[in-house]
PDB file with one MODEL, atoms N, CA, C and O in Angstrom:
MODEL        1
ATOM      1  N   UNK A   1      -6.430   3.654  20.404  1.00  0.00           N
ATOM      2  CA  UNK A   1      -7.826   3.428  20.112  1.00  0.00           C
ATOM      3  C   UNK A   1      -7.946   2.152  19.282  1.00  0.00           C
ATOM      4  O   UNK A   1      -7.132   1.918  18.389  1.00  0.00           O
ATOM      5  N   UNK A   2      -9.120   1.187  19.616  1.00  0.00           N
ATOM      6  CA  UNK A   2      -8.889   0.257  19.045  1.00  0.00           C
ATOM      7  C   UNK A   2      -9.886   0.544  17.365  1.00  0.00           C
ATOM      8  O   UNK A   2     -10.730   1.412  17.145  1.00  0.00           O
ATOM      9  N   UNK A   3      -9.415  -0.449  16.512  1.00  0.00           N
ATOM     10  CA  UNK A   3      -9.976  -0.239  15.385  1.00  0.00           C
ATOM     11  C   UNK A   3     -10.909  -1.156  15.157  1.00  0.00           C
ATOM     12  O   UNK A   3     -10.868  -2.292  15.630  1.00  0.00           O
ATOM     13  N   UNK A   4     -12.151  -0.549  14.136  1.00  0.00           N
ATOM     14  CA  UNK A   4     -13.677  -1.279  14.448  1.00  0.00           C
ATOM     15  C   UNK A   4     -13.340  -2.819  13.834  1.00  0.00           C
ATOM     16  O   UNK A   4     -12.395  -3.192  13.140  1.00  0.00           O
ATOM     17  N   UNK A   5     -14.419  -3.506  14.335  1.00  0.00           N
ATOM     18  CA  UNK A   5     -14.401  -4.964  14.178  1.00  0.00           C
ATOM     19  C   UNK A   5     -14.990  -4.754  12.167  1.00  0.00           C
ATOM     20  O   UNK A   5     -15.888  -4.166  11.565  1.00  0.00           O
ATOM     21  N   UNK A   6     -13.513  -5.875  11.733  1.00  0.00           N
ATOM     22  CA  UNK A   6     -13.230  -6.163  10.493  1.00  0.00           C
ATOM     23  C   UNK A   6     -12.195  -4.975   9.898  1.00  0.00           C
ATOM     24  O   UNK A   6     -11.467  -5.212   8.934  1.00  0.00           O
ATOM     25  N   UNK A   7     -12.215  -3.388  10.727  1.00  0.00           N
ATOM     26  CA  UNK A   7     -10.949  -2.737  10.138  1.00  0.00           C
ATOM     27  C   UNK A   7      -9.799  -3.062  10.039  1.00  0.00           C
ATOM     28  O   UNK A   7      -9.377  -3.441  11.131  1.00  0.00           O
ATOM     29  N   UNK A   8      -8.845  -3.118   9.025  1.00  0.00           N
ATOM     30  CA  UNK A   8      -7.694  -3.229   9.188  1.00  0.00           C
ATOM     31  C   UNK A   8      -6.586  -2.134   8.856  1.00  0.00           C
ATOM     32  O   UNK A   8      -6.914  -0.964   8.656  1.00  0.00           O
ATOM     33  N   UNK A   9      -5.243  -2.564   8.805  1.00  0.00           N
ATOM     34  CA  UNK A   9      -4.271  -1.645   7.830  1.00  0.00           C
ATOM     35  C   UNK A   9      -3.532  -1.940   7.106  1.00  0.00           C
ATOM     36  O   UNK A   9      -2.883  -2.985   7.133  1.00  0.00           O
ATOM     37  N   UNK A  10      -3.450  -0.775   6.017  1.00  0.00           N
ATOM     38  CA  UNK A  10      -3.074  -1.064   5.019  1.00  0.00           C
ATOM     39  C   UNK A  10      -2.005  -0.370   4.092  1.00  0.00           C
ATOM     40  O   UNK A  10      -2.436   0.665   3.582  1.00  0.00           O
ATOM     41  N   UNK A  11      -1.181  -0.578   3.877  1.00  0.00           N
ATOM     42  CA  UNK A  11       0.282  -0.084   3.350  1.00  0.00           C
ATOM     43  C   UNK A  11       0.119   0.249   2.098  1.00  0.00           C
ATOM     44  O   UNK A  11      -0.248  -0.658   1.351  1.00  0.00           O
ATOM     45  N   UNK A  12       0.290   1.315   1.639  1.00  0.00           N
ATOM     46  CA  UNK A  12       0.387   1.460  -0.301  1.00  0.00           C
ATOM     47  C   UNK A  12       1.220   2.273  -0.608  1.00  0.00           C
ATOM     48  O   UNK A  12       1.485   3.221   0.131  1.00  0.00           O
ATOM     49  N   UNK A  13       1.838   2.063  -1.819  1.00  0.00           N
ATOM     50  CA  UNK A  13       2.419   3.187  -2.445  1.00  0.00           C
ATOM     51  C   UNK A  13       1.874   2.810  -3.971  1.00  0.00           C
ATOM     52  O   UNK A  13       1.781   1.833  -4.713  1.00  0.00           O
ATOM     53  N   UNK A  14       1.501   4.580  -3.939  1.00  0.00           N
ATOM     54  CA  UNK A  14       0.915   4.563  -5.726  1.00  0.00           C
ATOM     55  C   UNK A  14       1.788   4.905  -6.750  1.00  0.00           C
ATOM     56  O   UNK A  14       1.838   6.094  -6.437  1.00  0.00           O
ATOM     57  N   UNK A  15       2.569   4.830  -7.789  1.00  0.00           N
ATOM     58  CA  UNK A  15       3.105   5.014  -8.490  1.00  0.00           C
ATOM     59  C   UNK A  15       2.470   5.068  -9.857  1.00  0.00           C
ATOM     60  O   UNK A  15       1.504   4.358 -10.137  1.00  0.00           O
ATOM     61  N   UNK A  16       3.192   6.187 -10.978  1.00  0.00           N
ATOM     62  CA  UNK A  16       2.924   6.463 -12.685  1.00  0.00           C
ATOM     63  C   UNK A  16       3.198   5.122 -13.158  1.00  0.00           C
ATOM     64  O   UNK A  16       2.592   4.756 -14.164  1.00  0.00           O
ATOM     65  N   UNK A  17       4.002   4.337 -12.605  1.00  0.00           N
ATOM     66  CA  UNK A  17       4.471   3.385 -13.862  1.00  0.00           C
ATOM     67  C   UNK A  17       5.104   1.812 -13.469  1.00  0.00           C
ATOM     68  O   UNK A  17       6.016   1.672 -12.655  1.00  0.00           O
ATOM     69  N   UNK A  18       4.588   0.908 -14.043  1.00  0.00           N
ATOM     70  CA  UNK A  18       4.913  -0.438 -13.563  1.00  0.00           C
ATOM     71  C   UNK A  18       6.045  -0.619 -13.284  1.00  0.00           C
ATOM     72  O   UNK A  18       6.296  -1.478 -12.440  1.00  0.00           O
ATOM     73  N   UNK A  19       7.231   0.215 -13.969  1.00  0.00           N
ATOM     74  CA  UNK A  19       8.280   0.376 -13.745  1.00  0.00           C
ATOM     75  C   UNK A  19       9.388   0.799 -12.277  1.00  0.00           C
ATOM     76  O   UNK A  19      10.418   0.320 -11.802  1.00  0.00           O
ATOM     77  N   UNK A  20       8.373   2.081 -11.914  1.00  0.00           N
ATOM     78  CA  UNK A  20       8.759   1.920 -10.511  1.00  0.00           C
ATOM     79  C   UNK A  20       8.385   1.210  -9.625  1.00  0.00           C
ATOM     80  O   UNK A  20       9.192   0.879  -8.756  1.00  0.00           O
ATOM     81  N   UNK A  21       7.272   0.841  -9.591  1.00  0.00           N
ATOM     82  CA  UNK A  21       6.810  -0.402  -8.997  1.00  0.00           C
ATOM     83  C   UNK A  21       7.416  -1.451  -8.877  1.00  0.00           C
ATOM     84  O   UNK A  21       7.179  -1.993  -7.797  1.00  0.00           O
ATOM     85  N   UNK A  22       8.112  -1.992  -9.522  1.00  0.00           N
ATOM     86  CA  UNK A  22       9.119  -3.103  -9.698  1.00  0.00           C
ATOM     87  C   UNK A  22      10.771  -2.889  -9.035  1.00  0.00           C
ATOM     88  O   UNK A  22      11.639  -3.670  -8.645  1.00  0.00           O
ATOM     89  N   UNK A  23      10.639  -1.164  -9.169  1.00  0.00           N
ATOM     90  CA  UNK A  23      12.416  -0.978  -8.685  1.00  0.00           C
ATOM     91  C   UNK A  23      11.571  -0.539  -7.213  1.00  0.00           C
ATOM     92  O   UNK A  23      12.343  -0.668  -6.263  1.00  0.00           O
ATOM     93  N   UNK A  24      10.396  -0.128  -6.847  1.00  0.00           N
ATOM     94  CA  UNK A  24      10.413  -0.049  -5.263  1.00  0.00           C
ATOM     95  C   UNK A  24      10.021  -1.508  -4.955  1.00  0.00           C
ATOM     96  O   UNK A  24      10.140  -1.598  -3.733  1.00  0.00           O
ATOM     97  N   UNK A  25       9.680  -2.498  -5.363  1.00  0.00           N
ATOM     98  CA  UNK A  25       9.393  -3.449  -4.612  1.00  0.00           C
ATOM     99  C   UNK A  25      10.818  -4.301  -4.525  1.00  0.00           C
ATOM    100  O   UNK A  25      11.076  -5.093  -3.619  1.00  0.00           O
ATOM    101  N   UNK A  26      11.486  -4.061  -5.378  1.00  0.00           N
ATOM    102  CA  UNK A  26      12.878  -4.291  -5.392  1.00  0.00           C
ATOM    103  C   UNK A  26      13.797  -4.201  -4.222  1.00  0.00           C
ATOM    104  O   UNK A  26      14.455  -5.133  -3.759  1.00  0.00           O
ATOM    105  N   UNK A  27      13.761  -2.804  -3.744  1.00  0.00           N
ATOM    106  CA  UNK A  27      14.257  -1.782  -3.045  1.00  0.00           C
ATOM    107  C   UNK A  27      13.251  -2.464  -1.259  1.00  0.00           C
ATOM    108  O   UNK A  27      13.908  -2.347  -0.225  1.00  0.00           O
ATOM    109  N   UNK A  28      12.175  -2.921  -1.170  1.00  0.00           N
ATOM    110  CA  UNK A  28      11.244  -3.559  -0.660  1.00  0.00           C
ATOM    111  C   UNK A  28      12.455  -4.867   0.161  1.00  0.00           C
ATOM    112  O   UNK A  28      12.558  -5.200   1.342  1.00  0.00           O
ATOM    113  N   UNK A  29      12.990  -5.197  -0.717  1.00  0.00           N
ATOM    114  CA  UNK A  29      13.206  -6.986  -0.382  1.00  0.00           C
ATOM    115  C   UNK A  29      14.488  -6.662  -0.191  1.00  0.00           C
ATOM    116  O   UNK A  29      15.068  -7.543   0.442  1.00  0.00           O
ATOM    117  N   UNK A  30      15.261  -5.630  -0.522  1.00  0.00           N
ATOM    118  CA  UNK A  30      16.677  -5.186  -0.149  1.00  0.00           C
ATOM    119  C   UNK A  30      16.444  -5.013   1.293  1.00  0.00           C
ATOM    120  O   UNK A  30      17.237  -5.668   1.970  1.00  0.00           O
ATOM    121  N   UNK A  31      15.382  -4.157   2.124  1.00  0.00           N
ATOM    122  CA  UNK A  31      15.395  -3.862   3.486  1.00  0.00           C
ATOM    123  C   UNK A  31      15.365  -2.600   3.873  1.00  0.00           C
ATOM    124  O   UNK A  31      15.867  -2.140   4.898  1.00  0.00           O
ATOM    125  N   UNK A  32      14.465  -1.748   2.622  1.00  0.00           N
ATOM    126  CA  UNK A  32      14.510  -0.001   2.739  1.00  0.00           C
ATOM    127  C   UNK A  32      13.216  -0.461   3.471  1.00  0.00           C
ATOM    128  O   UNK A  32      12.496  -1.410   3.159  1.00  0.00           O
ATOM    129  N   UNK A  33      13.052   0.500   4.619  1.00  0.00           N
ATOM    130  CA  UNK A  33      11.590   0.759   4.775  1.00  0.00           C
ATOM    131  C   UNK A  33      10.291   1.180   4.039  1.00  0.00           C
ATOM    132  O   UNK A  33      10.180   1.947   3.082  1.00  0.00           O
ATOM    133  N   UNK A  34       9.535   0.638   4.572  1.00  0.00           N
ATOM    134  CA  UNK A  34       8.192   0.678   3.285  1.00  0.00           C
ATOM    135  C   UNK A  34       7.844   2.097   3.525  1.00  0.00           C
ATOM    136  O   UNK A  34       7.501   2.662   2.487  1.00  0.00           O
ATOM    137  N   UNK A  35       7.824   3.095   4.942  1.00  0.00           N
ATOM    138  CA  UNK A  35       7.055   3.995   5.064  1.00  0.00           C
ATOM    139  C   UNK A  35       8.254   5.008   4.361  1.00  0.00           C
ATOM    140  O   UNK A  35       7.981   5.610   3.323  1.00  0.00           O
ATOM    141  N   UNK A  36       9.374   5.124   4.898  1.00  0.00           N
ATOM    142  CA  UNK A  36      10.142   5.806   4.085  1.00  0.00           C
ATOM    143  C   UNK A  36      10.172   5.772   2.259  1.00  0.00           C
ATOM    144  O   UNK A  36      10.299   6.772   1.552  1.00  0.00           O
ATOM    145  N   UNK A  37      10.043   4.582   1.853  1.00  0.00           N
ATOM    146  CA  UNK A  37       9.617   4.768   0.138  1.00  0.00           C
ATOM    147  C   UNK A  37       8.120   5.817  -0.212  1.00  0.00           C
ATOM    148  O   UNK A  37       7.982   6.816  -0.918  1.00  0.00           O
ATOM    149  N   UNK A  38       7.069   4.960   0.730  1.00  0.00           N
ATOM    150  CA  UNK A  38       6.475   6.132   0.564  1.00  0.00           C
ATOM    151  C   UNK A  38       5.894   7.581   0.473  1.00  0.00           C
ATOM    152  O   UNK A  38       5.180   8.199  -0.316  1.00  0.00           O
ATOM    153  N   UNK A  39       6.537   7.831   1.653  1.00  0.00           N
ATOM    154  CA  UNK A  39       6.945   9.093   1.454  1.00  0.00           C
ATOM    155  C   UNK A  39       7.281  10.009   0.649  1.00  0.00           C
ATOM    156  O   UNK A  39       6.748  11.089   0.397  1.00  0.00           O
ATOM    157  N   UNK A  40       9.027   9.075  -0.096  1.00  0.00           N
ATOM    158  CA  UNK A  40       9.510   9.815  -0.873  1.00  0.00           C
ATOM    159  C   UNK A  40       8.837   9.404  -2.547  1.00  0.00           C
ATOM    160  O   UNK A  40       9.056  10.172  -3.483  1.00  0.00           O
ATOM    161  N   UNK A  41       8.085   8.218  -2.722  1.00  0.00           N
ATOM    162  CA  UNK A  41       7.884   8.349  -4.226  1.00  0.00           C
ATOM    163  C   UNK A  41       6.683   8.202  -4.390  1.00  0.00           C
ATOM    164  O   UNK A  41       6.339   8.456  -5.544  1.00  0.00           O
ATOM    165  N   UNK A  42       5.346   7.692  -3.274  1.00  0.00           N
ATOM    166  CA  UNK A  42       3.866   7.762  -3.457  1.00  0.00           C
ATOM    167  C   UNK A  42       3.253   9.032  -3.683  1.00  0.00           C
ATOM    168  O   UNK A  42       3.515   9.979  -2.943  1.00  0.00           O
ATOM    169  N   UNK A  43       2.303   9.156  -4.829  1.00  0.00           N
ATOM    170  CA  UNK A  43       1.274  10.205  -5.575  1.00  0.00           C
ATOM    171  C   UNK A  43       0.016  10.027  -4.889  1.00  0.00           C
ATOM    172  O   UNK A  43      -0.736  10.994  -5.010  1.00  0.00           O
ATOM    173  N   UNK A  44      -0.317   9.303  -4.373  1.00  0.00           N
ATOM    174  CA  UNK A  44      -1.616   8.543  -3.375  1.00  0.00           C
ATOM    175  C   UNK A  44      -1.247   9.623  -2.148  1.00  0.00           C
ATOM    176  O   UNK A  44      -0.067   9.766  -1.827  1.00  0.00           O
ATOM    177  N   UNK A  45      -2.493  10.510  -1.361  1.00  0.00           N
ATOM    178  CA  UNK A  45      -1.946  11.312  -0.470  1.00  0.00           C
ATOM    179  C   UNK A  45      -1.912  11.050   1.186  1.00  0.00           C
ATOM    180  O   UNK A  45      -2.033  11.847   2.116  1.00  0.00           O
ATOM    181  N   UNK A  46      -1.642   9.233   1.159  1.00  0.00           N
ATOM    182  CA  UNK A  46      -1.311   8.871   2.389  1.00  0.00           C
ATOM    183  C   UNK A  46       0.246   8.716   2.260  1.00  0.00           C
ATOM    184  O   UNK A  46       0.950   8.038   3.008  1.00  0.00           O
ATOM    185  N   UNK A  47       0.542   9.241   1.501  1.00  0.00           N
ATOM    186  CA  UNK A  47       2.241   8.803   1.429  1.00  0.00           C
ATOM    187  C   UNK A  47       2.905  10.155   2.495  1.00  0.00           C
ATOM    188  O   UNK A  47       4.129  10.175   2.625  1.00  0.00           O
ATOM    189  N   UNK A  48       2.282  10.964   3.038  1.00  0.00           N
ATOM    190  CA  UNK A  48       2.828  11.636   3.997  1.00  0.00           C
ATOM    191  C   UNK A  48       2.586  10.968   5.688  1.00  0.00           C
ATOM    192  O   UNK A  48       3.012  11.343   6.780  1.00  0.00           O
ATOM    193  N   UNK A  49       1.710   9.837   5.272  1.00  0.00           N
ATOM    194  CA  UNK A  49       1.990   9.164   6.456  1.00  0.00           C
ATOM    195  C   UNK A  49       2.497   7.905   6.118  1.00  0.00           C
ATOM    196  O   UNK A  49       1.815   7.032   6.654  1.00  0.00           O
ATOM    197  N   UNK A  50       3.590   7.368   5.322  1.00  0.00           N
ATOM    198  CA  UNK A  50       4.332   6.526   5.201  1.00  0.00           C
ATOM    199  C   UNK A  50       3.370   5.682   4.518  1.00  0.00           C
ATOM    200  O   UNK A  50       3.383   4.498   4.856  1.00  0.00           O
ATOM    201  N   UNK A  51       2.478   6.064   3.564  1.00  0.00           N
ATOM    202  CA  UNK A  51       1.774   4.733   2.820  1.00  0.00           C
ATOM    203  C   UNK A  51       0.324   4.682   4.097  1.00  0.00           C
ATOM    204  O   UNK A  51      -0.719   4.888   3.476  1.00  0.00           O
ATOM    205  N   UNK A  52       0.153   4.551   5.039  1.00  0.00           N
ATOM    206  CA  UNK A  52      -0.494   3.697   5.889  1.00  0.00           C
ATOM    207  C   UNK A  52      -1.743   4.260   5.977  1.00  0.00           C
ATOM    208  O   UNK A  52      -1.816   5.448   6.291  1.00  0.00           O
ATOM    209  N   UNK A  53      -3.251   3.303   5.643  1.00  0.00           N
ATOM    210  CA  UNK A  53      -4.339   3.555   5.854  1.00  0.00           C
ATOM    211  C   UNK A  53      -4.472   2.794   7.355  1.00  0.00           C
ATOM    212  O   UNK A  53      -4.000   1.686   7.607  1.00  0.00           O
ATOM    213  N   UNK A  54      -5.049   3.447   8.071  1.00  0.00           N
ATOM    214  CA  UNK A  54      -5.607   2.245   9.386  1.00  0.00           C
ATOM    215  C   UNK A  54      -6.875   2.553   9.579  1.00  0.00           C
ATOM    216  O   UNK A  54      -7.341   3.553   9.033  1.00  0.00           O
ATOM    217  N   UNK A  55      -7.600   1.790  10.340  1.00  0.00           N
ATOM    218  CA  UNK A  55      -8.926   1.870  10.731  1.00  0.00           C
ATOM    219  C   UNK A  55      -9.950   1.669   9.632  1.00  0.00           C
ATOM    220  O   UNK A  55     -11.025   2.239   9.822  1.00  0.00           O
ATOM    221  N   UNK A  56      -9.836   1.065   8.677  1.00  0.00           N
ATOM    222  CA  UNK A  56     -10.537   0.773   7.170  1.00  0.00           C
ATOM    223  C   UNK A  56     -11.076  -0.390   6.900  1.00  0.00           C
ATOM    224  O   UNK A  56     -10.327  -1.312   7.224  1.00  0.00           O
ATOM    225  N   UNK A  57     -12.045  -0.715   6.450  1.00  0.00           N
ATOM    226  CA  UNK A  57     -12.547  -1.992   6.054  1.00  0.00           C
ATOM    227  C   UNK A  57     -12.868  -1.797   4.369  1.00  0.00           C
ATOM    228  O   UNK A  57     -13.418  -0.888   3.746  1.00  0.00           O
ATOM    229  N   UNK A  58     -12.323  -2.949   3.995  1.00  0.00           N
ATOM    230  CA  UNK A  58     -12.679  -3.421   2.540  1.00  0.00           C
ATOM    231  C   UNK A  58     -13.367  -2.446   1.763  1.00  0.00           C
ATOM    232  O   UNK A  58     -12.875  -1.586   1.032  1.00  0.00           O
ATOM    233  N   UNK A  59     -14.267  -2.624   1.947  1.00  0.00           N
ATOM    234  CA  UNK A  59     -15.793  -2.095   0.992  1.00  0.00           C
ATOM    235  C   UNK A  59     -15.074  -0.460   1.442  1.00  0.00           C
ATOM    236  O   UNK A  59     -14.736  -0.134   0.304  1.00  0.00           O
ATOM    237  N   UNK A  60     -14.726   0.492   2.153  1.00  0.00           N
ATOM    238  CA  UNK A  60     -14.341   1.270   2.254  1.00  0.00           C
ATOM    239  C   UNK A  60     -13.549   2.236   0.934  1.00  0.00           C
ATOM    240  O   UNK A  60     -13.771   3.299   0.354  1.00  0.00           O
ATOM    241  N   UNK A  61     -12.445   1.062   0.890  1.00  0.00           N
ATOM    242  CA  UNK A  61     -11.808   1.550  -0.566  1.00  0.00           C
ATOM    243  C   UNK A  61     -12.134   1.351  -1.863  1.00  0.00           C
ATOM    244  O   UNK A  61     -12.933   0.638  -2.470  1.00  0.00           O
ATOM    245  N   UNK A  62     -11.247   2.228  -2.158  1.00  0.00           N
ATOM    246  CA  UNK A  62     -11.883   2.253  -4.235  1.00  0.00           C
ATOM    247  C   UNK A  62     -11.893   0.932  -4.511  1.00  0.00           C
ATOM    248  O   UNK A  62     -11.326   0.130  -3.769  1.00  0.00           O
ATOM    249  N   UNK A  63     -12.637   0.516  -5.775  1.00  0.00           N
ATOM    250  CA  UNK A  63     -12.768  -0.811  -6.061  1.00  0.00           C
ATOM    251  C   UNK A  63     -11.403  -0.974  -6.764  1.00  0.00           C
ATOM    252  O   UNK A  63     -11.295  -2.158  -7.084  1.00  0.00           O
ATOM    253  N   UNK A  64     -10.296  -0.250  -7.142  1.00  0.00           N
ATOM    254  CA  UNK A  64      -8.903  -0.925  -7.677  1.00  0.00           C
ATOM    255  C   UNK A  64      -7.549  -1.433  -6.682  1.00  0.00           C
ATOM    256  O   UNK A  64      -6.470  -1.962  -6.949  1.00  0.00           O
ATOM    257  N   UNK A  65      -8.292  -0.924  -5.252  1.00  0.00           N
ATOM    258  CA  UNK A  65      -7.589  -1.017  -4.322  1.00  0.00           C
ATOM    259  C   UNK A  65      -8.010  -2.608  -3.611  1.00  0.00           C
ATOM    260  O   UNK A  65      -7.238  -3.487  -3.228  1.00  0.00           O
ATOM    261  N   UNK A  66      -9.603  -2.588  -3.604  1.00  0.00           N
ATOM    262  CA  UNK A  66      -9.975  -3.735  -3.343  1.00  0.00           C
ATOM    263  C   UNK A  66      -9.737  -5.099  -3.938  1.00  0.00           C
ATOM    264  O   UNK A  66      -9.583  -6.083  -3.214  1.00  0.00           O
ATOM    265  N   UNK A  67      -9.700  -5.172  -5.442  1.00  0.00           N
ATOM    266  CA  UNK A  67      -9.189  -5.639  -6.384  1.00  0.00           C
ATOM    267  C   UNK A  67      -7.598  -6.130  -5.823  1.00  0.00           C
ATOM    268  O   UNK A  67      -7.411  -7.262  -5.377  1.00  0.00           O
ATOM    269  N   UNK A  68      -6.810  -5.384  -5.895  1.00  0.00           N
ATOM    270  CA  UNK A  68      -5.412  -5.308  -5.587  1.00  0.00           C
ATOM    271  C   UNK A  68      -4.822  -6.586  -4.531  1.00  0.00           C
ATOM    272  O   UNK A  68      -3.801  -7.268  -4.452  1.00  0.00           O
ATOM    273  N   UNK A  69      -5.986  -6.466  -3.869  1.00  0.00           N
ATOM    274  CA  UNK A  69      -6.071  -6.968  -1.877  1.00  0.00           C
ATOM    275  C   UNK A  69      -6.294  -8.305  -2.257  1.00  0.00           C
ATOM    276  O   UNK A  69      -5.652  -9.180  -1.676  1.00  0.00           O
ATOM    277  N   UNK A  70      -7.225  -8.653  -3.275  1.00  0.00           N
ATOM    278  CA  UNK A  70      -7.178  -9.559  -3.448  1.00  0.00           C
ATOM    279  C   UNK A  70      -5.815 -11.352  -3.503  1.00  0.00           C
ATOM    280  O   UNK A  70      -5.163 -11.611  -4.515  1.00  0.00           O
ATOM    281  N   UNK A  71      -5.757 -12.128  -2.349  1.00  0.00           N
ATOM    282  CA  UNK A  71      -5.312 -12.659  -2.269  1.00  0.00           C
ATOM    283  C   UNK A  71      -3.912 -12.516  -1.850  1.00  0.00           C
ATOM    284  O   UNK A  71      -3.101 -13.442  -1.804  1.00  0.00           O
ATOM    285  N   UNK A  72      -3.632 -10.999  -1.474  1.00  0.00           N
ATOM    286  CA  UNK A  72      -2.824 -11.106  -0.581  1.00  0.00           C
ATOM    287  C   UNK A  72      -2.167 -10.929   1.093  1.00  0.00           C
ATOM    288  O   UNK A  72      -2.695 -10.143   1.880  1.00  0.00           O
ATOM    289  N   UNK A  73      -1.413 -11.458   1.331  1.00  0.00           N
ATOM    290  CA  UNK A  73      -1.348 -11.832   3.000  1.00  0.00           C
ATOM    291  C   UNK A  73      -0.520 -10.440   3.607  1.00  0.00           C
ATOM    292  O   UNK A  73       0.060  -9.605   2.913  1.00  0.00           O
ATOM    293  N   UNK A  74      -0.637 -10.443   5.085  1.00  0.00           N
ATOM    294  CA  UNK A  74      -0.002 -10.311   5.773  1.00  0.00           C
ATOM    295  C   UNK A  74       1.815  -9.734   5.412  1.00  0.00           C
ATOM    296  O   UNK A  74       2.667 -10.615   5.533  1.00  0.00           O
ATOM    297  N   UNK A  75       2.176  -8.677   5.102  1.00  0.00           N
ATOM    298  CA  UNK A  75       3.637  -8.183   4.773  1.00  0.00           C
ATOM    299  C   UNK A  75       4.037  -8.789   3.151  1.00  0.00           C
ATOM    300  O   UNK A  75       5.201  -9.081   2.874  1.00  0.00           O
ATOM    301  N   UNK A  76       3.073  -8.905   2.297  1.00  0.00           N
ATOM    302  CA  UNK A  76       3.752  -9.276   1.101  1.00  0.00           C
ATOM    303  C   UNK A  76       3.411  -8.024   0.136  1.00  0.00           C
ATOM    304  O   UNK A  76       2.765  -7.004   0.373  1.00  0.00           O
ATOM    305  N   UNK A  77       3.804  -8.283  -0.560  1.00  0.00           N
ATOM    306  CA  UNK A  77       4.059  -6.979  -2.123  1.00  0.00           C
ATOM    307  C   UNK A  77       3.041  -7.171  -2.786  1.00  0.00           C
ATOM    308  O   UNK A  77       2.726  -8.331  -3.050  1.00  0.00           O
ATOM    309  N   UNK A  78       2.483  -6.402  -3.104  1.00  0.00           N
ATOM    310  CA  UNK A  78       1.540  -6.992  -4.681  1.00  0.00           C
ATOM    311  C   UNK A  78       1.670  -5.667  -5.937  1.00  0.00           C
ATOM    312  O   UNK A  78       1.310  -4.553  -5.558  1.00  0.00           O
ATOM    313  N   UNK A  79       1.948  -5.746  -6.738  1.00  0.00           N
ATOM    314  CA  UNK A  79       1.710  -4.731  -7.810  1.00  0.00           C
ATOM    315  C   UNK A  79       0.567  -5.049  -8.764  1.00  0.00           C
ATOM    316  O   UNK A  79       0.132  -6.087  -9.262  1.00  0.00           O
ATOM    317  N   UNK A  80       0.282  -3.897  -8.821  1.00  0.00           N
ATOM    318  CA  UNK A  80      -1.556  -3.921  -9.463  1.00  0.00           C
ATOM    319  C   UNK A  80      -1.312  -2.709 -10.706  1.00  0.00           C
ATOM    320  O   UNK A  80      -0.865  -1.615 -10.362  1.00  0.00           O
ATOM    321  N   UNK A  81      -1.450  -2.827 -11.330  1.00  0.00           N
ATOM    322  CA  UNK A  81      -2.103  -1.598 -12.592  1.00  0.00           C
ATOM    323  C   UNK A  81      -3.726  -1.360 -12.589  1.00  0.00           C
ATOM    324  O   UNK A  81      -4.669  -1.927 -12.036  1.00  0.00           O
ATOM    325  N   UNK A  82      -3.632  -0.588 -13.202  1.00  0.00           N
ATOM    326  CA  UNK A  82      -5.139   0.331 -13.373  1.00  0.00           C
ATOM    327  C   UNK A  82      -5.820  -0.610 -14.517  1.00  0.00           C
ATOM    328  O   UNK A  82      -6.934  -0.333 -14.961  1.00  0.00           O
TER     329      UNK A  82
ENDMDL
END
């Protein structure tokens, strides 16, 4: 099914602490899969589908998520705090 004009997708894993954030994005650039991390360490309850929102546009998500998005591309990392 195709997804509506301007939806996209979107990968997350939520974590308690800047700390893991830093050893999964770590773990990121080593060559673990992103959906498998999420799974096992995202609190956010798309992490039973590997992190992945699809079919979503912007204005859709919370404003800390939107925030987050800000300025970044296509397969890169970003870590955000609250």
């Amino acid at each position: 099914m195709a997804q509506p004009l301007g939806a996209l997708g979107v990968g997350l894993i939520v974590v308690r602490t800047e700390a893991e954030a830093h050893d999964l994005v770590r773990q990121l650039q080593a060559g673990e899969p992103f959906d498998e991390l999420a799974r096992r360490h995202s609190i956010d309850p798309s992490s039973g589908n590997g992190g992945y929102l699809s079919g979503i546009t912007v204005p859709q998500l919370r404003t800390e998520f939107q925030n987050a998005l800000r300025g970044v591309t296509p397969g890169q990392f970003a870590i955000r705090g609250t």
